[in-house]
C-alpha positions in Angstrom: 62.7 85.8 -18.3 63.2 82.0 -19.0 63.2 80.4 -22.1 62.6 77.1 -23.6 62.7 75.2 -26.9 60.1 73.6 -28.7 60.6 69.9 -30.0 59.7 68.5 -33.5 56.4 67.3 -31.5 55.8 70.9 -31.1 56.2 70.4 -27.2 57.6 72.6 -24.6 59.3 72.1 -21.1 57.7 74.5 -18.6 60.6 75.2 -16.2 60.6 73.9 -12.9 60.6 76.8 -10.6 57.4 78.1 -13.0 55.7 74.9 -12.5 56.5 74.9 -8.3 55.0 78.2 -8.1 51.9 77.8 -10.3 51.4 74.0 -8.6 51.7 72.5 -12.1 51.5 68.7 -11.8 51.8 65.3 -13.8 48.3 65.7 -15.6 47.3 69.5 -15.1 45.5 70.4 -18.0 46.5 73.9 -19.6 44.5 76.9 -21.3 46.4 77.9 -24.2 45.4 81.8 -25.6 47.3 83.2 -28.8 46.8 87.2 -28.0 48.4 89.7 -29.8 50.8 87.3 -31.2 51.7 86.0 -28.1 51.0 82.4 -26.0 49.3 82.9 -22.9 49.4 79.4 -20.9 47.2 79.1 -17.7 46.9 76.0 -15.7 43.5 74.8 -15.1 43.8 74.0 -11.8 41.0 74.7 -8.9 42.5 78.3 -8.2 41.9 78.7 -12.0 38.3 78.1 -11.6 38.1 80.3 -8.5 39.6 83.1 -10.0 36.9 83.3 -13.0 33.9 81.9 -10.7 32.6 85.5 -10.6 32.6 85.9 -14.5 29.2 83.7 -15.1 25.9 84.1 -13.4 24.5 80.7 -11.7 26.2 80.6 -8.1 29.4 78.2 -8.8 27.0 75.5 -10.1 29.2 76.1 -13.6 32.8 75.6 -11.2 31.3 72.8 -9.0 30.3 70.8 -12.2 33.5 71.1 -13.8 35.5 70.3 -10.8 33.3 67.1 -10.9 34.2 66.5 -14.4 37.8 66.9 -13.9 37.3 64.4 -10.7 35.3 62.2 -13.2 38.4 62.4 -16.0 41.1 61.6 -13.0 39.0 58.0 -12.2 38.8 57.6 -16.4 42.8 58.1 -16.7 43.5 56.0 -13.2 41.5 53.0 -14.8 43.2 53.2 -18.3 46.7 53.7 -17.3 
C-alpha cells in the first residue's frame, strides 16, 4: 500500500512506480469514481477504452470517435501551450 497527501489545492502525487506501470503520462486524463466511500482513479488511456469497448453496442465507432477527440484535444493543448 502507498500513500500520499493531498495539498490545500486538493491535489495528489500519484507515485511513480504506480504511474510506470499504468503508463501515466504528462497530460493523461483520469476517471475519478467515489464508490462506497472510497476513490477509484483510472487512467483514460487507449487500454482504458479497450477494456470497456465491449460494454456499448455500435462496433468501436463509440472508442474510435473518442480516440479522435482525445487526438483532436492533444493538437488544441500543442497550439495553446
Amino acid at each position: 500500500m502507498t500513500t500520499t497527501v493531498v495539498t490545500t489545492k486538493g491535489q495528489i502525487v500519484i507515485p511513480f512506480k504506480i504511474r510506470r506501470h499504468l503508463n501515466i503520462k504528462k497530460g493523461t486524463k483520469v476517471y475519478i469514481e467515489e464508490r462506497g466511500g472510497e476513490l477509484i482513479i483510472k487512467p483514460v488511456t487507449s487500454e482504458y477504452f479497450e477494456k470497456i469497448a465491449g460494454i456499448l453496442t455500435g462496433k468501436g465507432k463509440g472508442l474510435k470517435a473518442l480516440l479522435k477527440e482525445r487526438e483532436n484535444e492533444k493538437i488544441r493543448e500543442g497550439n495553446n501551450g
